[in-house]
MARDREN-404002 format. One record per residue: x, y, z of N, C-alpha, C in turn. Coordinates in steps of 0.001 Angstrom, whole numbers, plus 524288, in hexadecimal, padded with zeros to 5 digits. Layout:
MARDREN-404002
XYZXYZXYZ;...
END
This chain:
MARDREN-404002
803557FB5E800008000080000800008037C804D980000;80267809067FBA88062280B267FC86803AC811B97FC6C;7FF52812D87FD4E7FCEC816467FD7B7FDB581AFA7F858;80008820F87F91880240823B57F6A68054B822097F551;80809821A97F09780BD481E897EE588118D822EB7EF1C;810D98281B7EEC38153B82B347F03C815CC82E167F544;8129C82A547F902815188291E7FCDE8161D8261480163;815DB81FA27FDB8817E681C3C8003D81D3F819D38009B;81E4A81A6C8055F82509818B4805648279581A3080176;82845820938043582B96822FD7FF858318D824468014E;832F4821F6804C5838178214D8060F83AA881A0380484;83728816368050F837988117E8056A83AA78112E7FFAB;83E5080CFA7FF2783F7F809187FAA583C22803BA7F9FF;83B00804ED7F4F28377F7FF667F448839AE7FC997F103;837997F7F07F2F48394B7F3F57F06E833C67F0B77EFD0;834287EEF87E87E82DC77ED367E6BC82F8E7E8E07E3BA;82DB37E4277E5C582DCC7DEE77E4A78292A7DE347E0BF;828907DCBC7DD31824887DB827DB108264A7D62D7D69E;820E27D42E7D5A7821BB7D00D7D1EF820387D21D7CB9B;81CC67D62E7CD3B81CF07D8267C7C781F247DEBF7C736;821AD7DECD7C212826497E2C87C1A28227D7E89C7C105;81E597E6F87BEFC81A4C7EC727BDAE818A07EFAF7C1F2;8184E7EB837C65A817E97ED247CD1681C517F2097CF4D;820877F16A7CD94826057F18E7D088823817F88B7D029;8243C7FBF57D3EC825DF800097D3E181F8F802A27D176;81C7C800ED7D15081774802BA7CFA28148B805CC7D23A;81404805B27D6CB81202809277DAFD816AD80C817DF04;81AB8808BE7E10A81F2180CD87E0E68224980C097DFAA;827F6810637DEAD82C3F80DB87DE2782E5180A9B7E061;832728060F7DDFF834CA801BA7E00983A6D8023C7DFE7;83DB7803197E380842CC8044A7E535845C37FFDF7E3EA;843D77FA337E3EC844207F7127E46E840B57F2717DFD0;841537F2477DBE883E3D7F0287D9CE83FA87EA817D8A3;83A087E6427DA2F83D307E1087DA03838647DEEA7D5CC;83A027DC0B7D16A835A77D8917D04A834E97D38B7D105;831837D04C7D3CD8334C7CA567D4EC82DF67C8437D897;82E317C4CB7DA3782A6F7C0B47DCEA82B057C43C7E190;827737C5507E68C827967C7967E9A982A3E7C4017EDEA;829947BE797EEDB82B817BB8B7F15B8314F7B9D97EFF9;8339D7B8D47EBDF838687B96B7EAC383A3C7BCE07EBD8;83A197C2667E8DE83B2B7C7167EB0683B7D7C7097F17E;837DB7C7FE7F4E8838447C63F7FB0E83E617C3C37FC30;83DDF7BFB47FACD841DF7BAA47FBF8847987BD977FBC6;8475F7BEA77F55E84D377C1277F50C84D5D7C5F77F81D;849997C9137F78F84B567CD517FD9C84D997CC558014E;84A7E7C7DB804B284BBE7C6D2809FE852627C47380B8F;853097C0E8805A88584A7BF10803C185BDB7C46E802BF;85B9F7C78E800D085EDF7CBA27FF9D85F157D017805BC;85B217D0DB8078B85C107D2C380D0A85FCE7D07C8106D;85E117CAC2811ED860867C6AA8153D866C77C7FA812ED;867967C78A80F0586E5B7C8D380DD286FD57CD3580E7A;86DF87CFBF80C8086DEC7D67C80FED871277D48F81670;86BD97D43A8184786CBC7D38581E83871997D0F381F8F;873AD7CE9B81C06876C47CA8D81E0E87D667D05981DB6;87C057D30A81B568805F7D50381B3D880247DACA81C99;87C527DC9581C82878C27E23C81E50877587E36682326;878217E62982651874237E5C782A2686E437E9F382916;86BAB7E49D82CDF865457E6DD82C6F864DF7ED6582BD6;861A27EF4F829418608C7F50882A7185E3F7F82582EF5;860DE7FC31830C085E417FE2D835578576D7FF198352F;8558E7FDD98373D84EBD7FDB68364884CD58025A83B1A;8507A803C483F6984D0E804F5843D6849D880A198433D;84A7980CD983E9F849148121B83C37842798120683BEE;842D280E678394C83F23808E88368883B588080483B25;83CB6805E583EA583B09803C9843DF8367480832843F8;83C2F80B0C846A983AB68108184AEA834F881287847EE;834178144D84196830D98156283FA382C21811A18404E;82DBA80C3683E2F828B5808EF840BD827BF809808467C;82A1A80A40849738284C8098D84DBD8260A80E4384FE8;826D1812D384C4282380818C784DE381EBF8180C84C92;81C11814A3846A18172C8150584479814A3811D0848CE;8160080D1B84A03813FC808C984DDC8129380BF685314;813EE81004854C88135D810B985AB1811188180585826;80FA381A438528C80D8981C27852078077381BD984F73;8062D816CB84DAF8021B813F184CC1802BC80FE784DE6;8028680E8885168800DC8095F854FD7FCE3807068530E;7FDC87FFFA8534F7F7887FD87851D57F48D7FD4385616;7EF237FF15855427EBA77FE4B8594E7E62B7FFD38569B;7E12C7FFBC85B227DD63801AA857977DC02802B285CF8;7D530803C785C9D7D311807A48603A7CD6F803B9860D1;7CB4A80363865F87C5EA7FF0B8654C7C142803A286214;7BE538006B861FB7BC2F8009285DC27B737804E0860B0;7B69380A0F85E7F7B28180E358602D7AD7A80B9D861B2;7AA2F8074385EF67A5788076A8610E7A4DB8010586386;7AA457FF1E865F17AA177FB6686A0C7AA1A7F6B6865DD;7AAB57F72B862487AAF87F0B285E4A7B0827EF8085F54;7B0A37EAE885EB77B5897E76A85EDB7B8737EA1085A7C;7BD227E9E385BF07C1DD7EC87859167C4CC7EA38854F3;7C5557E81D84FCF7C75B7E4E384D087CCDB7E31C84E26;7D0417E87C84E917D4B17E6CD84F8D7D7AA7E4C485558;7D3857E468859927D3137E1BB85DEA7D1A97DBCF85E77;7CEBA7DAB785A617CDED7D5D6857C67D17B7D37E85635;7D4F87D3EE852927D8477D30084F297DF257D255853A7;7DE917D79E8559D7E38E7D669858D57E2237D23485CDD;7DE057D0F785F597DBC47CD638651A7DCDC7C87F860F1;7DCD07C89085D747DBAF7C25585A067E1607C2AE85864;7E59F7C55C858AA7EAE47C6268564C7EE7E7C22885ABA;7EB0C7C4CF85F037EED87C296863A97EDF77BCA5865A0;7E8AD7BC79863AA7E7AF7B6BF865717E8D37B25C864B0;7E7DF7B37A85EE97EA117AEF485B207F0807B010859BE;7F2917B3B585B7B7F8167B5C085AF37FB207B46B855FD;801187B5838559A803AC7B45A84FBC803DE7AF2184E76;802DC7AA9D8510E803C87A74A84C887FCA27A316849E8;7F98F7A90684A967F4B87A718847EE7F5D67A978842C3;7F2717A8CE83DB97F1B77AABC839457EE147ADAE838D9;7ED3F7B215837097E9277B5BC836BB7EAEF7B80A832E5;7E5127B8C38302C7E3907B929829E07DF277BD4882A08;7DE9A7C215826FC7DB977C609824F37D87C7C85182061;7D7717C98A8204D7D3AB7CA8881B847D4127D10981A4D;7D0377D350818A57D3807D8D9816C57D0347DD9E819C1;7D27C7E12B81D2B7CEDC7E5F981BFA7D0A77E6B08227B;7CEA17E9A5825167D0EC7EA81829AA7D30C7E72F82D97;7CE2E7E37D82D567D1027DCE2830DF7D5907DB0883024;7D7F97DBAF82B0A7DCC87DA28827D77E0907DDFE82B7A;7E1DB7E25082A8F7E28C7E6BA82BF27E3A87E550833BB;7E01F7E514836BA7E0877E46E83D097E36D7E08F83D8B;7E2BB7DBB583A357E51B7D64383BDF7EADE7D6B183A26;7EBAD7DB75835C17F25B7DA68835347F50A7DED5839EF;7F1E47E29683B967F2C27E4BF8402C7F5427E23C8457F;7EEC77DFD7847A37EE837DF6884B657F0577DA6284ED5;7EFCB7D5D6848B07F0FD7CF1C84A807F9657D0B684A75;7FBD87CF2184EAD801497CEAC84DED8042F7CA7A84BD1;8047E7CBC784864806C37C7658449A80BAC7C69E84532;80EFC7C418847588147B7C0D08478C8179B7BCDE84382;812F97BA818417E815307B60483E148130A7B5D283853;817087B5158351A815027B2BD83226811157B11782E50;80D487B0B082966809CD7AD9B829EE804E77AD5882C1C;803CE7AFFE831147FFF87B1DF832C67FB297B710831C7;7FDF87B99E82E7C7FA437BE2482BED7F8387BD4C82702;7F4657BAE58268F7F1EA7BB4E821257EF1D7BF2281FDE;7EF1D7C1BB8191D7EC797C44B818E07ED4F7C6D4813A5;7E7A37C8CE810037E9507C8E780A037EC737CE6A80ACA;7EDA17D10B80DAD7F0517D6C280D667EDA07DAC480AE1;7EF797DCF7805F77EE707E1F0802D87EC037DF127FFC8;7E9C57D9807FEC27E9437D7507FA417E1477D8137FBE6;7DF307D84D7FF167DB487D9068012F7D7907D5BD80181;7D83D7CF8D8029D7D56B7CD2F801C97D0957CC338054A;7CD897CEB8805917C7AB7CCC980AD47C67C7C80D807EE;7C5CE7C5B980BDE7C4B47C00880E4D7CA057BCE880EAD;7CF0B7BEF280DC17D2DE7BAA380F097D2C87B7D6814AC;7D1E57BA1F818AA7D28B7B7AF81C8D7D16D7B11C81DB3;7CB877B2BC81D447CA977ACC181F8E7CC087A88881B37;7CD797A99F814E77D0697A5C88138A7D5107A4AD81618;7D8667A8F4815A57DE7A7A84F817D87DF607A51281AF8;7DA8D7A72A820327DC1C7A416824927D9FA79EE6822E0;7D88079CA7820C87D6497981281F1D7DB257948081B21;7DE80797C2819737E1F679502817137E695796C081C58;7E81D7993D81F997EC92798A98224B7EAC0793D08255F;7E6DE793B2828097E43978DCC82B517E54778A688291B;7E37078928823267E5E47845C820317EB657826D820EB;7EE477874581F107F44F787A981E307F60D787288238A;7F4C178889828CE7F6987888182CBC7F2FE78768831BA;7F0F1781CF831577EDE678043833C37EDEB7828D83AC4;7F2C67815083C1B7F43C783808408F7F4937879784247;7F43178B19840197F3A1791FF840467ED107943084375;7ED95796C5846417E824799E3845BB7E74679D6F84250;7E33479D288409D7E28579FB183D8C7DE717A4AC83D1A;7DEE17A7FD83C8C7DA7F7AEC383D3C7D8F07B11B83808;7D5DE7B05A8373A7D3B47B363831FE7CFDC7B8B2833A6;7D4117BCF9832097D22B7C2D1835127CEA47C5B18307C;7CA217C4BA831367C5C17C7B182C017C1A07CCB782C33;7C0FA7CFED82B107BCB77D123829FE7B9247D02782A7E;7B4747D293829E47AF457D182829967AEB17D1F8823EC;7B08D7D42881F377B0CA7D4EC81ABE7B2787D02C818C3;7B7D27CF0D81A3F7BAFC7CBD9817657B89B7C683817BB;7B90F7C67C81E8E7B5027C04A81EF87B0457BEFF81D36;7AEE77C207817F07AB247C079816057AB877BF7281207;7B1357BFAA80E917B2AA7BF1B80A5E7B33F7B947809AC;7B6C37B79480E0D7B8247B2C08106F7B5C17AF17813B3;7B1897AF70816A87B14E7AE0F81B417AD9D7A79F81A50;7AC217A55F815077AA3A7A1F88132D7AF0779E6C813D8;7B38379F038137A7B95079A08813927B8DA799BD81905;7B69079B8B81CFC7B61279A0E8234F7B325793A582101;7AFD5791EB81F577ADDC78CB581EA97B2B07897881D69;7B57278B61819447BA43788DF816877BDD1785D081CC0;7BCD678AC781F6A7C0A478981823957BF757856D827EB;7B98D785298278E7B9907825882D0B7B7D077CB782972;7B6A277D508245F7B5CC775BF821017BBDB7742082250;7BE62777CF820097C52A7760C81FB07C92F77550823E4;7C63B777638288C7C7ED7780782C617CD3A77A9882F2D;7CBE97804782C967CF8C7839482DB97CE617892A8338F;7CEAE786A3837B17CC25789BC83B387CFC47901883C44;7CD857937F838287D04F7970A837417CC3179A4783D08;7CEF37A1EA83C0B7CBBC7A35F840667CB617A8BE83C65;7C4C87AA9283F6F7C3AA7AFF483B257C39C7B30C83D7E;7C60A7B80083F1A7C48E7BDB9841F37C1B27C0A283DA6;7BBA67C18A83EE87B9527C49783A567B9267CAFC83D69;7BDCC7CE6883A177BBBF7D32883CBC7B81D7D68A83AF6;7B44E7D4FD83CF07AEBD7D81383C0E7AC3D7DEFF83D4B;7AEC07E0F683A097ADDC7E79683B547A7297E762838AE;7A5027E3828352C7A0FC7E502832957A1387E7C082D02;7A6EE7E8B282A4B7A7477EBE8827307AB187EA6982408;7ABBE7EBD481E767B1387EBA881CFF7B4CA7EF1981F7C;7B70B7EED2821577BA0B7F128825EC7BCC97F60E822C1;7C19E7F410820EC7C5E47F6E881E607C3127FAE081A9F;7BE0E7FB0B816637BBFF7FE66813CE7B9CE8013781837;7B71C7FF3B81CB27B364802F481E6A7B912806F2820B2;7BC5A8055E822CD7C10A809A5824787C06880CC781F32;7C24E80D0F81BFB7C40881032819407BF82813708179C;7B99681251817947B535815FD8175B7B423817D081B31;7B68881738821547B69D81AEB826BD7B91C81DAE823E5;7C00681DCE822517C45281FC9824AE7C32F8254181EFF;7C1178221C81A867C35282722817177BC51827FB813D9;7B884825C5814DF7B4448255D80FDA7B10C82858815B4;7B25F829AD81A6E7AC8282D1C81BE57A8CD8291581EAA;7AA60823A481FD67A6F68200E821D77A2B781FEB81E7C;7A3FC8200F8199379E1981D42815EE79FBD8189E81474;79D2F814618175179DAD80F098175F79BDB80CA681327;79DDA80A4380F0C79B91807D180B6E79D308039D80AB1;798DF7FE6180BAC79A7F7F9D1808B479E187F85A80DEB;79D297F8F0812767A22D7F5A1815E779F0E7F36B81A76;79B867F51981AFD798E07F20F8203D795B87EDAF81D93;797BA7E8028211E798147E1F682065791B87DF9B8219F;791407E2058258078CD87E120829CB78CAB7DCAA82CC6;791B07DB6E82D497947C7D76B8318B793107D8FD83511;792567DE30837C9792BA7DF5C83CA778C197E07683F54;78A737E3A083B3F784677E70083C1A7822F7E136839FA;7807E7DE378374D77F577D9D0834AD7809F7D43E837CA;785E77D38383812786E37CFA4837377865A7CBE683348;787597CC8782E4F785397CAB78291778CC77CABC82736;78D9A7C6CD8256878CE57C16F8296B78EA67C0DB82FAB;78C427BF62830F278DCE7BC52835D0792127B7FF837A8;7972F7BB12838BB79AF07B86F8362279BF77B353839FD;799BE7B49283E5979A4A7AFB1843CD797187AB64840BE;791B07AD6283EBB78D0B7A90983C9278FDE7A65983867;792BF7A9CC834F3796147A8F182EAA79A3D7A2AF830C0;79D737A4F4835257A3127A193835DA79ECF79CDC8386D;79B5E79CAA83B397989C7989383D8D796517956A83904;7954C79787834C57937979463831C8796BF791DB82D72;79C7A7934682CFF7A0B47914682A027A1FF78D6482BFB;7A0A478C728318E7A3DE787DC835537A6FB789F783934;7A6F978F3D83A237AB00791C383CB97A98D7924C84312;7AC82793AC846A17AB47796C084B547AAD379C0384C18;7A5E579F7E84C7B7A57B7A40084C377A5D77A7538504C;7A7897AA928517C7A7967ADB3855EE7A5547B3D6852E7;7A2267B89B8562C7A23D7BE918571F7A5CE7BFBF85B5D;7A9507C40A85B887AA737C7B085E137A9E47CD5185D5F;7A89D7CF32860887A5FD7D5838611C7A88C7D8D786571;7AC417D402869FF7ABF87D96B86E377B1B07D74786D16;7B5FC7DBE0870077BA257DD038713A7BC377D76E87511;7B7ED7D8588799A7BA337D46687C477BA607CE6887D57;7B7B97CC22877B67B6A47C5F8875997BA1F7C5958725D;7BD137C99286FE27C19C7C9D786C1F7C5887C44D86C71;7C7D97C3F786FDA7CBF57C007872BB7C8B67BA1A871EE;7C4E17BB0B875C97C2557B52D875F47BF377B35B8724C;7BEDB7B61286ED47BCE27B504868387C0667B1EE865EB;7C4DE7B458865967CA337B355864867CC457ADF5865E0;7CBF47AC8386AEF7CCD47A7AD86CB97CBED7A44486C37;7C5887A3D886A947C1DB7A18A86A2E7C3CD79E1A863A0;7C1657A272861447C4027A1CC85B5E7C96779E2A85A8F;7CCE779E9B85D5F7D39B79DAE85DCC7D163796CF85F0B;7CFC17967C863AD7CD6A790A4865A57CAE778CA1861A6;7C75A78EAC85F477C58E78BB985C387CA9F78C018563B;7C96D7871C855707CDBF7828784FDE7CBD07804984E3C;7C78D77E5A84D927C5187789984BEB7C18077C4F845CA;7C06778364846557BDFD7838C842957BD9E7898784086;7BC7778C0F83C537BED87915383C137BAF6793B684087;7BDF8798E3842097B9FA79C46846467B9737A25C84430;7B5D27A2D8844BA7B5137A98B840BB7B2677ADF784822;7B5BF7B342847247B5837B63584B707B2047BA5984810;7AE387BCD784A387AB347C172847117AB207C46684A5B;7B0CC7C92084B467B1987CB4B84E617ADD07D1CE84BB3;7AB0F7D37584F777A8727D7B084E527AC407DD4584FC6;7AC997E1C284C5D7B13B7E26A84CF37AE577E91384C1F;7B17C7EE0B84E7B7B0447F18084B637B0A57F34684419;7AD027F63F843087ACA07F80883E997AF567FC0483C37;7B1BF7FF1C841977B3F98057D83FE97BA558034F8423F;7BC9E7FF4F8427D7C1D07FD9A842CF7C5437FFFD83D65;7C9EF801C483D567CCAE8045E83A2A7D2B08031483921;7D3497FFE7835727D7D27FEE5836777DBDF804DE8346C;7E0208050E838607E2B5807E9836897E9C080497838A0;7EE5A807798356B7ED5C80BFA831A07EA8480B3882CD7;7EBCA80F40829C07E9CA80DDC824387EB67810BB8220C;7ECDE8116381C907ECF081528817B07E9718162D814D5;7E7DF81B69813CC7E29C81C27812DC7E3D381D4C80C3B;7DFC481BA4807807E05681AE7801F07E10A8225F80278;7E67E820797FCB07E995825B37FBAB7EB31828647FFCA;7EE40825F58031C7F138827BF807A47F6DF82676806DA;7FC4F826E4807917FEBF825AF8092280017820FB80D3C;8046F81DFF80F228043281A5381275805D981C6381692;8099D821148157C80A6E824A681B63806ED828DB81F0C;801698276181A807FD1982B1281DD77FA968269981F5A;7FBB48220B822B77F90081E87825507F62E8212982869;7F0B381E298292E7ED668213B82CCD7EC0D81CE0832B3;7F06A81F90835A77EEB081A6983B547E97D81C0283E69;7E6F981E9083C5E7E02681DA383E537DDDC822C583B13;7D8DA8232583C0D7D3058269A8382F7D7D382C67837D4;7D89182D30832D67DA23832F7832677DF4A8347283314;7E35E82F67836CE7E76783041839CF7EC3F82EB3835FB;7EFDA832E5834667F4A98309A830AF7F97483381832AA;7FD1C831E08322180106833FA8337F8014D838498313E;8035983CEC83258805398415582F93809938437B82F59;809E183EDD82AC0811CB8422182902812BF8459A825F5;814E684A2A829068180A84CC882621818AD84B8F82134;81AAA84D2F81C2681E5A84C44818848262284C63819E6;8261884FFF81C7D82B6184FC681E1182C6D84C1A822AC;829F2848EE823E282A24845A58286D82E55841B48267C;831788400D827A28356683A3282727830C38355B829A4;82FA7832B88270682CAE82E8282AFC8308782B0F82BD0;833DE82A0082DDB8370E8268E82ED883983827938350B;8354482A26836EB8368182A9183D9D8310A82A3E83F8C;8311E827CB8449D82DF68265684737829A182C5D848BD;82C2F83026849EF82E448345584BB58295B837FF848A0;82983835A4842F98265D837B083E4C81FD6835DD84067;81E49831C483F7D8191C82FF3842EB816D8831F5846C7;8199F8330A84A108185B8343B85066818508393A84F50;81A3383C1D84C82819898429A84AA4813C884363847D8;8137D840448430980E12840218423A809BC83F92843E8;80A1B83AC5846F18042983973848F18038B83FA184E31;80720840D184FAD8073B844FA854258048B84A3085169;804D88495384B2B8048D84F2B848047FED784DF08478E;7FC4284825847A17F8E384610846BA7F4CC8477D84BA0;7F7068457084EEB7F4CC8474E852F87F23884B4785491;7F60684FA1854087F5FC856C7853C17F0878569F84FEA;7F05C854D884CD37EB3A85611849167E7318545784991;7E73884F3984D087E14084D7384E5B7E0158513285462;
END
């Protein structure tokens, strides 16, 4: 993603791997231009570094650090409970991060749920993050997790969805419990397409079109009645403080898939974000809120951040 194109990483050297040559340098310049298999390419990198190292020493990084470590402790991850007392999505997602901890598999689908779970679940290993990325696929989840269960019988397994997405998909829940793949479903249920309805708060004026599910006001479908009738174990959650023992519950049972229809707020927001025809350095870490850099600013000090958001401040 590269927002404004003249002015992304306009100090950086790039280097652009591609398999096809028409690619190379098309959107930006390539400092570095390679044409080749992306996985070959990879390989011989890591091979040509490693000899490096062998006779080089590593490069000083702590510059590097110091800067990451100014944005991290100047936008911190966190969120805020939820204004009209609904269960919090990304309280969901982290309570289910810790439970099932790093060496479960957890798999996503696209749109804000996607988004909290690469947040909030701490990922350590490996193998454990599934997910179509930029490629946008709604309904991958509950396949995925349906093929990592196959592939890795022994794994737990979390399929983190939507209320959107799991409806794209949520018919291979039968697949799972004939075949006997006792996968597990977190459905996060805002009632809405989530990720569009953000972007018709944040920039369209709250004229909602085309995003409310009626999962929530409805219940259409009924996703506890839906997984009960695939063969599954169904659970609702609604309050904050069943969160955990939902969780447990779900984790206990093996013998068959279990689907969670966690009821969730509607006005949840993932941030940050880059807002269309923005830059990537006007990230916005909440409604309205962007850094304000200078032009003459060096961003390459911590020093720079903590000046802004303070200038930021001054103005709200």
């Amino acid at each position: 993603m590269t927002g404004k194109l003249e002015s992304f990483a306009p100090d950086a050297k790039v280097i652009h791997a591609d398999i096809d040559p028409a690619e190379i340098g098309k959107n930006r310049f390539a400092d570095v231009p390679i044409v080749g298999d992306c996985k070959e390419v990879i390989a011989e990198l890591i091979a040509a570094i490693s000899e490096d190292r062998a006779t080089i020493d590593a490069p000083d990084l702590s510059v590097w650090w110091e800067y990451l470590d100014g944005i991290r402790k100047t936008y911190p991850l966190a969120y805020k409970p939820e204004s009209d007392g609904a269960l919090s999505p990304e309280y969901v997602i982290e309570r289910l991060g810790i439970a099932a901890g790093p060496d479960a598999i957890y798999c996503a689908g696209v749109g804000q749920h996607q988004m909290w779970a690469a947040q909030f679940v701490k990922y350590e290993k490996p193998r454990t993050w599934l997910n179509s990325g930029g490629l946008g696929t709604m309904g991958y989840a509950v396949p995925a997790a349906l093929g990592a269960k196959m592939g890795a019988p022994e794994k737990e397994v979390w399929a983190i969805d939507g209320d959107g997405c799991f409806q794209m998909t949520n018919q291979e829940l039968a697949t799972a419990a004939i075949e006997g793949a006792p996968i597990k479903v977190a459905v996060i249920n805002n009632g809405n397409l989530g990720m569009v309805r953000q972007w018709q708060t944040l920039f369209y004026e709250q004229r909602y079109s085309s995003t409310d599910l009626s999962t929530h006001s409805m219940r259409i479908p009924d996703f506890v009645k839906l997984g009960e009738a695939m063969g599954c174990v169904s659970f609702r959650c609604e309050r904050e403080e069943d969160v955990d023992a939902v969780i447990a519950q779900a984790r206990e049972i093996n013998d068959r898939p279990v689907v969670i229809d966690f009821i969730v707020g509607a006005d949840a927001q993932v941030w940050p974000m880059v807002a269309a025809g923005t830059s990537n350095d006007e990230i916005m870490a909440a409604r309205d809120i962007r850094p304000l850099f200078d032009e003459d600013d060096a961003a390459d000090e911590p020093a720079v951040i903590h000046a802004a958001m303070d200038r930021q401040e001054g103005q709200k």
